[in-house]
C-alpha positions as CSV (number, residue, x, y, z in Angstrom):
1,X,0.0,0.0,0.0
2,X,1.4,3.5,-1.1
3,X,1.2,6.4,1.8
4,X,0.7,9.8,0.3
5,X,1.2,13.0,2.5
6,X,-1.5,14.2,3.9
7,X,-3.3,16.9,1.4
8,X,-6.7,18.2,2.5
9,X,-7.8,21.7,0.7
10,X,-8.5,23.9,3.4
11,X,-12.3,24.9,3.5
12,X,-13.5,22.0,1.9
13,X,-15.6,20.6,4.9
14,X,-17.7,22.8,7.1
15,X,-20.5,22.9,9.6
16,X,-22.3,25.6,6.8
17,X,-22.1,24.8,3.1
18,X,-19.2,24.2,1.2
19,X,-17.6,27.2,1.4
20,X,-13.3,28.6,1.1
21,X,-11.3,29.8,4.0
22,X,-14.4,31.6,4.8
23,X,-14.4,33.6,8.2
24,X,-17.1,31.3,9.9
25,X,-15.4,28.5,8.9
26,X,-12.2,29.4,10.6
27,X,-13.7,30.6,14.0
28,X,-16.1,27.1,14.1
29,X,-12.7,25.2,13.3
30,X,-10.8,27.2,16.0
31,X,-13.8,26.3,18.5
32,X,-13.6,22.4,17.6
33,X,-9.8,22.2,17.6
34,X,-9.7,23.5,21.1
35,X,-11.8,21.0,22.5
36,X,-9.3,18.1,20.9
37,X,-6.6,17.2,23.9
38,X,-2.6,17.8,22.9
39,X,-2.4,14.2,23.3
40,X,-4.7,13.9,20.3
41,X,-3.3,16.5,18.4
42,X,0.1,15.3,18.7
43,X,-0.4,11.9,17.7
44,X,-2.2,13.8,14.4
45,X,1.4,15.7,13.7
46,X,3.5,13.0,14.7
47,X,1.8,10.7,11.3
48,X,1.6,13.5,9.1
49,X,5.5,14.3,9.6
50,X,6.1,10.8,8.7
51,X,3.8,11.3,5.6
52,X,0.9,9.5,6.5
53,X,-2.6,10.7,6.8
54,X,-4.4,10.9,10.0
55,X,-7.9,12.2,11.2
56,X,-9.9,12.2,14.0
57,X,-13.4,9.9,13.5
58,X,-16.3,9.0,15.1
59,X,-18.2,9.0,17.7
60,X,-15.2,11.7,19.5
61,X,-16.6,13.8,16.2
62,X,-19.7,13.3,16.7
63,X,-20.0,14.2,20.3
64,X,-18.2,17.3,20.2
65,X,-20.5,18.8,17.4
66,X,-23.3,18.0,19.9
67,X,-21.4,19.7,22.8
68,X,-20.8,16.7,24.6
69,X,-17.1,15.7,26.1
70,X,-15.9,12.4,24.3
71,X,-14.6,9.6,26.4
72,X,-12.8,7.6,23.7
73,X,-10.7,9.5,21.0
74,X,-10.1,7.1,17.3
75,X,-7.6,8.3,15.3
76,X,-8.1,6.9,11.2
77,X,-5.0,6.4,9.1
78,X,-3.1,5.1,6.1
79,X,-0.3,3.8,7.9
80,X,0.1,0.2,8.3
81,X,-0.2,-0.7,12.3
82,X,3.3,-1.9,12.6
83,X,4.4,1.6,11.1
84,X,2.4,3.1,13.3
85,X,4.4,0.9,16.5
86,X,7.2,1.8,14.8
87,X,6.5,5.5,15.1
88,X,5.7,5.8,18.9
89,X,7.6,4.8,21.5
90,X,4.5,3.3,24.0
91,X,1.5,1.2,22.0
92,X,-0.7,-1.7,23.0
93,X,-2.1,-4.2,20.3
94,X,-5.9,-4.1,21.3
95,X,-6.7,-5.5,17.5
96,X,-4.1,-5.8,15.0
97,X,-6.6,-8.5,13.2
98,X,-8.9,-5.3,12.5
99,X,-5.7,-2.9,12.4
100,X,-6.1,-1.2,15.6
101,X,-3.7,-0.1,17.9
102,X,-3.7,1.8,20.7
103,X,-1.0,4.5,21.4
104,X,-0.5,5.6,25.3
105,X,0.4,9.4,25.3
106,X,0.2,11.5,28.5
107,X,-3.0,10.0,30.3
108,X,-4.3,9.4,26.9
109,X,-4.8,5.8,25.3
110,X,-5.7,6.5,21.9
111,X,-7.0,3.9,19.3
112,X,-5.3,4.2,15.5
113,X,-6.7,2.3,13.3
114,X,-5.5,1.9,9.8
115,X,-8.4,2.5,7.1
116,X,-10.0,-0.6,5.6
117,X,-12.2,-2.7,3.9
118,X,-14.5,-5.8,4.7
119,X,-15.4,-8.9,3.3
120,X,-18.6,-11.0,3.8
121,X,-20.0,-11.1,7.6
122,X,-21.0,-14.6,7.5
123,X,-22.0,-14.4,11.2
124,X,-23.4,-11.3,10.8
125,X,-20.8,-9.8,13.4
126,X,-17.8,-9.7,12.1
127,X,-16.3,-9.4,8.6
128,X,-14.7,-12.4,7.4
129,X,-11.8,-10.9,6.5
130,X,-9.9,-7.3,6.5
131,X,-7.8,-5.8,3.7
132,X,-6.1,-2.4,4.7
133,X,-6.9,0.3,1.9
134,X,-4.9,3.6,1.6
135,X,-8.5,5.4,1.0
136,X,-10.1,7.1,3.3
137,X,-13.2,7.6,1.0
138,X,-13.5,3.0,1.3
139,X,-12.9,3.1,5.0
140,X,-15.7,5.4,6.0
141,X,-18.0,3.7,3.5
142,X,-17.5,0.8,5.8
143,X,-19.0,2.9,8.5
144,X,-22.8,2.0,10.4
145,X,-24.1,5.7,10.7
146,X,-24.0,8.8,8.7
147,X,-23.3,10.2,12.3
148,X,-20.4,8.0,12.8
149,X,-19.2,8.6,9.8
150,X,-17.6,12.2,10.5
151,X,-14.0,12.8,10.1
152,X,-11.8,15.7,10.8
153,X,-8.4,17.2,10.6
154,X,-7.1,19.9,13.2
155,X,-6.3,22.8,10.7
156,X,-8.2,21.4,7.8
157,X,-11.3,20.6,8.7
158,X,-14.0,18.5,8.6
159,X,-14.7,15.6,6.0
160,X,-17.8,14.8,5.6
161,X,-18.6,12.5,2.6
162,X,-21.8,11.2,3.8
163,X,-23.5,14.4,5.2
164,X,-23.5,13.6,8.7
165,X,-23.6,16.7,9.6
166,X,-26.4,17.5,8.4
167,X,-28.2,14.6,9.8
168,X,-26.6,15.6,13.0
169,X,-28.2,18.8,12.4
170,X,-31.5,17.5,11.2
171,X,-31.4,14.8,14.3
172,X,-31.5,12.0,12.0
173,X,-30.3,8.7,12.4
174,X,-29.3,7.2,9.1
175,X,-27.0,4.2,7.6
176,X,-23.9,4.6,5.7
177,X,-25.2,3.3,2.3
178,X,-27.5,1.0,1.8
179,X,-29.7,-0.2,5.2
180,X,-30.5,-3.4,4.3
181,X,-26.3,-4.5,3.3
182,X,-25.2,-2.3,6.7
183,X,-27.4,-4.5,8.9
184,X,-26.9,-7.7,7.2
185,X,-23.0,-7.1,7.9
186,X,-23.7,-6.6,11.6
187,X,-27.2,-7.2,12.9
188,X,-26.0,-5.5,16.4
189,X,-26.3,-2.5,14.7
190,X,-30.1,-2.3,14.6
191,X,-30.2,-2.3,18.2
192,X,-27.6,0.6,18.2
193,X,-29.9,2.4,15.9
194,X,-32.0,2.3,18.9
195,X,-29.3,3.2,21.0
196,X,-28.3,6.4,19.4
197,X,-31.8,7.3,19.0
198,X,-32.4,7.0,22.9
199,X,-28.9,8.8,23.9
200,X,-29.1,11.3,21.3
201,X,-32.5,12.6,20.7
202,X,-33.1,12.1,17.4
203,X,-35.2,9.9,15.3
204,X,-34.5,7.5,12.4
205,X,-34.9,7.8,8.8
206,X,-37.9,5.8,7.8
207,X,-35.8,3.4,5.6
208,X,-33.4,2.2,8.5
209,X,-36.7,1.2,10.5
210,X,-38.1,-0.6,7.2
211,X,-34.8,-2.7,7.2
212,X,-35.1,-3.0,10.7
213,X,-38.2,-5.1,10.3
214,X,-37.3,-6.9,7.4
215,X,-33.6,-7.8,9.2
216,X,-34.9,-8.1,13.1
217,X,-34.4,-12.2,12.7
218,X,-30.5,-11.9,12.3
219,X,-30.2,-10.8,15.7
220,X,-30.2,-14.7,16.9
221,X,-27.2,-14.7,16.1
222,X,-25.7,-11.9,17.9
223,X,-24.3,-13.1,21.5
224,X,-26.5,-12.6,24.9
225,X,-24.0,-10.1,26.7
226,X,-23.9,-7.6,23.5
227,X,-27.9,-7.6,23.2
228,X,-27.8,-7.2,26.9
229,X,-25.6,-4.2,26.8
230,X,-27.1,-2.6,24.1
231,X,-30.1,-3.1,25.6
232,X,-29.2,-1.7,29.2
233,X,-27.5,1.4,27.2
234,X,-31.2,2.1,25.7
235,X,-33.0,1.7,29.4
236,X,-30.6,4.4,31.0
237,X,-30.7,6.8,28.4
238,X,-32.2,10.1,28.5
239,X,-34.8,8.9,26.3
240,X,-36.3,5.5,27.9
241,X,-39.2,6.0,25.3
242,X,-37.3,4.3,22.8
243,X,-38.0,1.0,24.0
244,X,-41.2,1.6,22.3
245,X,-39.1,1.0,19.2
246,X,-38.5,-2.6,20.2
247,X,-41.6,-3.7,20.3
248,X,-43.0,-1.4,16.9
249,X,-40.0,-2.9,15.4
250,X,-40.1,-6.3,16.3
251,X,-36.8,-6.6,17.5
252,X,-38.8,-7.7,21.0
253,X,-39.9,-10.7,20.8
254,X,-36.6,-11.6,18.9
255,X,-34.2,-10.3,21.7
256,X,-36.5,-11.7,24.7
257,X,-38.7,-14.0,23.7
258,X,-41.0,-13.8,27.0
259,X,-41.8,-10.6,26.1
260,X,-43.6,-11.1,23.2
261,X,-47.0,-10.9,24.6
262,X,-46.0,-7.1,25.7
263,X,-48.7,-5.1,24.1
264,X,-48.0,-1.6,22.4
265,X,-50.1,-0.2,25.8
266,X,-48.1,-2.5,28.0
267,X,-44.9,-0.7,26.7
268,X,-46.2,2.6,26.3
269,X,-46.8,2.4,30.4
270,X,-42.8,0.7,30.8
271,X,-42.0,3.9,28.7
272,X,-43.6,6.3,31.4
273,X,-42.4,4.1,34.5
274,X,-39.0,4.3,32.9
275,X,-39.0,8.0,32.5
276,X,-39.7,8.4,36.1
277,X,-37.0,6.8,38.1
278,X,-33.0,6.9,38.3
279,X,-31.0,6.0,35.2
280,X,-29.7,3.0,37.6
281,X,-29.1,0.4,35.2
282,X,-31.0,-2.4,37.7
283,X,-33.8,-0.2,38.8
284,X,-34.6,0.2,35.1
285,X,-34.5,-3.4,34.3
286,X,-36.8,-4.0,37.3
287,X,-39.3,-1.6,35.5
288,X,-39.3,-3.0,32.1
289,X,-39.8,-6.5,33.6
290,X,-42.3,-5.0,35.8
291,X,-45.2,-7.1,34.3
292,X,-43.4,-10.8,34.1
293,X,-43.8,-13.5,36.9
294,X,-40.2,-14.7,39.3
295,X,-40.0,-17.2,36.9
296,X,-39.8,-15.7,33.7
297,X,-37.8,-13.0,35.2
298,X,-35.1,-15.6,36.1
299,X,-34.9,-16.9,33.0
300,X,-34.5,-13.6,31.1
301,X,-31.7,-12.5,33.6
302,X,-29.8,-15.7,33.4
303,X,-30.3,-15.8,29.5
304,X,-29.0,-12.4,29.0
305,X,-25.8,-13.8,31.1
306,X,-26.4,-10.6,34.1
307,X,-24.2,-11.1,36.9
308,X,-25.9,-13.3,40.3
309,X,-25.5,-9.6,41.9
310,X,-27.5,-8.0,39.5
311,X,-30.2,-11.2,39.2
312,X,-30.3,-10.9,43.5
313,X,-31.2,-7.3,43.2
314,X,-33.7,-7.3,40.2
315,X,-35.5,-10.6,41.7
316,X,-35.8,-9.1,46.0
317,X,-36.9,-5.8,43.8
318,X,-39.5,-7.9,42.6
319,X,-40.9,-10.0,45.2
320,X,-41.0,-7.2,47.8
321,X,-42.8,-4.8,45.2
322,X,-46.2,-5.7,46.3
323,X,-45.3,-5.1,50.1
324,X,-47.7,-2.4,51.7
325,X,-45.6,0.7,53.2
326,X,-46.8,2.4,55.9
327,X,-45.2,5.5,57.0
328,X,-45.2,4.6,60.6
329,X,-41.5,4.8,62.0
330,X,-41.6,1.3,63.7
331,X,-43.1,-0.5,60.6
332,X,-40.6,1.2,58.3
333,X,-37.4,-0.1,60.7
334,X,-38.8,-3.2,60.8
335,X,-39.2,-3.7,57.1
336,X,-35.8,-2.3,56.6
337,X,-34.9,-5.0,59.1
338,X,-36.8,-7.8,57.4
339,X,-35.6,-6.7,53.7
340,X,-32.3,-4.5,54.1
341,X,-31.8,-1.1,53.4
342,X,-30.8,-1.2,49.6
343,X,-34.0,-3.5,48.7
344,X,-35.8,-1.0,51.3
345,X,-34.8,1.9,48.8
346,X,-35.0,0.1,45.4
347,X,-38.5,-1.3,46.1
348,X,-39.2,2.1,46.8
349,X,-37.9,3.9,44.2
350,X,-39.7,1.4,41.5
351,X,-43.0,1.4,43.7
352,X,-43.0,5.7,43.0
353,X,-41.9,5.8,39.6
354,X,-45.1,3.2,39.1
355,X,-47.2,5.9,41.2
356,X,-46.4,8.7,39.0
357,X,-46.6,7.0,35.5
358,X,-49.9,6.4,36.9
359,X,-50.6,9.7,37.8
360,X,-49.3,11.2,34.5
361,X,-51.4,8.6,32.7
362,X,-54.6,9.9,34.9
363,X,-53.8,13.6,33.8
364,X,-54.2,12.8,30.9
365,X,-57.7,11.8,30.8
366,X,-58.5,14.1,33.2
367,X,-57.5,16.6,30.2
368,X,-59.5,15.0,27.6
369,X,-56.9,12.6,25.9
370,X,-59.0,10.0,27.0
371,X,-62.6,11.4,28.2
372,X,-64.3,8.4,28.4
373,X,-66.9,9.8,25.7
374,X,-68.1,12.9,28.5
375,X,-69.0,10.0,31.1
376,X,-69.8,11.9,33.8
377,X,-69.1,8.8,36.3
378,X,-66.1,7.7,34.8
379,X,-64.8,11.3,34.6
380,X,-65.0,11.6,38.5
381,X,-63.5,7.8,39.3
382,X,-60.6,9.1,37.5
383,X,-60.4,12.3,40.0
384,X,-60.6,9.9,42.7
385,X,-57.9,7.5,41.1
386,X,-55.6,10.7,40.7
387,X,-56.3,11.8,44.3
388,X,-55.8,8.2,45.5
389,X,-52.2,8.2,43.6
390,X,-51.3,11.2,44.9
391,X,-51.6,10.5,48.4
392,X,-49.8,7.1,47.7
393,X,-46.7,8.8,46.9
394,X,-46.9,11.0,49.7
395,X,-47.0,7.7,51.6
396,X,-43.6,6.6,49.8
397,X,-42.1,10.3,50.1
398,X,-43.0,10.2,53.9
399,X,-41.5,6.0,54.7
400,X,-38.5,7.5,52.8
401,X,-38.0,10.6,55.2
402,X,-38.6,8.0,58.1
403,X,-35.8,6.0,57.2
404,X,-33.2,8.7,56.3
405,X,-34.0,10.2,60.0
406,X,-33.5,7.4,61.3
407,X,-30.0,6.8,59.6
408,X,-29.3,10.7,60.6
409,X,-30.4,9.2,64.2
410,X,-28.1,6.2,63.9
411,X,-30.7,4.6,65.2
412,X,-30.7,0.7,64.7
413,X,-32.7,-1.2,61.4
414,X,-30.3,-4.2,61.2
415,X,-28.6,-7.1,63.7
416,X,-25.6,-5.9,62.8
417,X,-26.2,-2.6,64.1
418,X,-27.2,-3.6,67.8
419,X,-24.9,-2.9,70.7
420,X,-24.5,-7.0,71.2
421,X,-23.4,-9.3,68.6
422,X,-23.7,-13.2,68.8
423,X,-20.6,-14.0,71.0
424,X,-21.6,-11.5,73.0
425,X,-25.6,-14.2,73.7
426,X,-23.0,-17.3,73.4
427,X,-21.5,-16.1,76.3
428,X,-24.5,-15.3,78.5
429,X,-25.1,-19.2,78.0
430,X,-27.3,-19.4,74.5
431,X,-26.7,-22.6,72.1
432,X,-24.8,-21.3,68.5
433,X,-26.8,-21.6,66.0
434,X,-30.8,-21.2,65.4
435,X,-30.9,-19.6,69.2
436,X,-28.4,-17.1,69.3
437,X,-30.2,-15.6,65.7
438,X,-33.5,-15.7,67.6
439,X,-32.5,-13.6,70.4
440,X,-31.1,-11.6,68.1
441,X,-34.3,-11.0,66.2
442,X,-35.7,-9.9,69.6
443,X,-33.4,-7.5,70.7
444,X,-33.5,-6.0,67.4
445,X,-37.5,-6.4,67.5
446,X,-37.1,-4.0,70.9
447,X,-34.4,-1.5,69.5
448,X,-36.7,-0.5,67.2
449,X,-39.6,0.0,69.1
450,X,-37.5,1.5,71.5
451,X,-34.4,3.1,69.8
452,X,-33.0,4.3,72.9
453,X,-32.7,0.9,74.7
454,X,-29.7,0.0,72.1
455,X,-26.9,-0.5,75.1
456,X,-25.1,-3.4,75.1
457,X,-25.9,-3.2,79.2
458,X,-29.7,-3.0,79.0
459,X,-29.7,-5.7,76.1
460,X,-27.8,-8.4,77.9
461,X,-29.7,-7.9,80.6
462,X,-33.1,-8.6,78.8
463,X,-31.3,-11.6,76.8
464,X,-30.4,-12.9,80.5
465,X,-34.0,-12.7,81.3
466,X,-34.9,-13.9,78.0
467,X,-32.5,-17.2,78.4
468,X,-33.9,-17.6,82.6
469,X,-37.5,-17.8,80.9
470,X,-36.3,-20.4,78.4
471,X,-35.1,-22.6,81.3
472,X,-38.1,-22.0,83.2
473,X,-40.4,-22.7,80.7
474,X,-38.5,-26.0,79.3
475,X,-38.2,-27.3,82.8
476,X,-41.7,-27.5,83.7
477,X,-42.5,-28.9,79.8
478,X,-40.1,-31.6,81.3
């Protein structure tokens, strides 16, 4: 392959129309160049004085024309990846099969990849084979989104063969070339259609959804832990919503199969539980499988290969869901006792983001989105369902304020908390085992009806009483 110094015409590429050295063009250059790290830059310089091309692409493009802070930086080139080795001093192969390596400047590790082509993708994953090009132009052809597809130079400019740009600017999600071949070469990619749609904003071109439906079946093929982290990147994103997509789609029933009997209402009212709680990846899972038994649950979780940590939380989320909190302070330590404190505070997290996608589904026919055809009676149940909701939050709000004055209180919610621990009942004369955790149970049963009787004094004393009893009432069974 032949290198050719690098020879961009400045002006060529820029966020307006194609324009020369115009003055806008220069000050929106300056503004993106500063926002590209040394490290970056230098690694730029350092190709093009050894007469190869280099460019920033990608998603680190991408990002910065929508304002936001990159966390990867690629670097696109004609140089071969043992030239590029040869050129810096500190590099780590992370995929010399695709042509990628990755250079370690200053706190930077940044990926160079030389520009290429790919054959067939007979797993519909991963090309069969890769031959490096010395073309830019066949490189970003290869590319999944017009977004992604951005490339630019510090000091020349932006290059922009497939108008991302302006789908950027338009909020359009589109495919590099044809939808249907783009898929077909990597069926992942229709869930990160998804994806992008969800983190960015924006919506796709009709065509990609058409292929979409026509391609959902290849995604068989793709392995559980990517559809699971696609999948997970979609639930925390800005725009929850999206998962509507999966179901209009098709992609659904494909991806988790026990969802299939989700009905477009059933996911319009994930969509608004999803909206209403913390982008925390488990508590968002909990909500999307809000409608599915233990078992099915299980299965999904285990399927999608999530961690037992992850599977523990999602399933004590789930079978403490229906529990009935009272904002009493005694019931609320107990239940933090019986439970814990993190499924305390995850079961009540999903129980109010359920509340108020309730609530914000009641407003809406209370403002004639759905007016029941001017029923009078059905009109004021649905008062009475909103003012019912409403008070069931402040019921959450309140059991939440409990608890948190209680942990400002240090008061104890837990065995582990008391002022005695097991040794401590061994010692008074208690069998190990099945005994000691009783007594345990009802010093902690005490504490928190009485949080100032946690002293390790006044407890051993009522476990002494408690043991004298036992005796007493086991030697007249005998």
């Amino acid at each position: 392959m032949t290198q050719n110094r690098l020879q961009y015409r400045p002006g060529s590429f820029c966020l307006g129309e194609r324009c020369d050295m115009c003055e806008e063009h220069m000050q929106r250059m300056e503004e993106f160049d500063s926002k590209i790290p040394e490290e970056v830059k230098y690694v730029i310089k350092k190709l093009n004085d050894d007469y190869f091309e280099a460019v920033i692409i990608g998603g680190c493009v991408r990002d910065i024309l929508l304002g936001v802070e990159p966390d990867d930086w690629d670097v696109a080139t004609n140089a071969l990846p043992c030239q590029v080795k040869s050129i810096f001093g500190k590099t780590v192969d992370v995929g010399l099969k695709y042509g990628t390596v990755a250079v370690l400047e200053g706190n930077k590790k940044i990926e160079v990849t030389t520009y290429r082509k790919e054959d067939a993708y007979s797993d519909n994953r991963r090309p069969d084979k890769v031959d490096f090009v010395p073309s830019m132009k066949e490189d970003v052809a290869r590319r999944d989104f017009t977004v992604n597809s951005i490339a630019y130079h510090p000091g020349s400019g932006f290059i922009d063969l497939f108008n991302g740009i302006s789908d950027i600017k338009a909020r359009i999600i589109r495919t590099v070339g044809d939808a249907d071949k783009r898929f077909s070469e990597d069926a992942l990619r229709m869930l990160r259609a998804v994806r992008f749609m969800a983190e960015l904003g924006f919506e796709a071109e009709p065509g990609v959804i058409e292929s979409i439906k026509r391609q959902k079946h290849l995604l068989r093929k793709v392995s559980k832990e990517r559809i699971r982290d696609e999948l997970t990147k979609i639930l925390v994103s800005p725009n929850p919503s999206k998962t509507l997509l999966l179901k209009e789609t098709g992609m659904l029933p494909v991806v988790i199969p026990e969802l299939e009997e989700y009905s477009h209402e059933a996911m319009q009212q994930v969509a608004f539980k999803l909206e209403n709680i913390e982008n925390d990846p488990v508590l968002r899972w909990a909500v999307f499988l809000r409608y599915k038994g233990r078992d099915d649950i299980l299965h999904i979780l285990n399927n999608l290969r999530f961690s037992n940590a992850e599977i523990k939380r999602i399933c004590s989320i789930m079978e403490n869901i229906h529990k009935d909190i009272k904002p009493i302070p005694g019931l609320v330590k107990k239940l933090v006792s019986v439970i814990g404190e993190g499924t305390f505070l995850d079961v009540l997290k999903v129980k109010e983001a359920i509340l108020k996608a309730e609530m914000k589904s009641c407003r809406n026919n209370k403002n004639g989105k759905d007016s029941h055809d001017g029923n009078d009676d059905c009109i004021l149940k649905g008062f009475a369902k909103c003012e019912y909701l409403a008070e069931d939050i402040k019921r959450i709000d309140a059991a939440i304020n409990i608890y948190r004055a209680a942990k400002d209180k240090g008061e104890c919610m837990s065995i582990r908390d008391l002022a005695v621990n097991g040794d401590d009942i061994i010692r008074l004369g208690f069998k190990e085992g099945k005994q000691v955790g009783e007594v345990l149970e009802k010093l902690l049963d005490r504490v928190i009806k009485s949080p100032g009787s946690n002293r390790k004094e006044e407890l051993l004393k009522y476990a002494s009483r408690y043991l004298k009893n036992s005796l007493r009432i086991n030697g007249n069974r005998t």
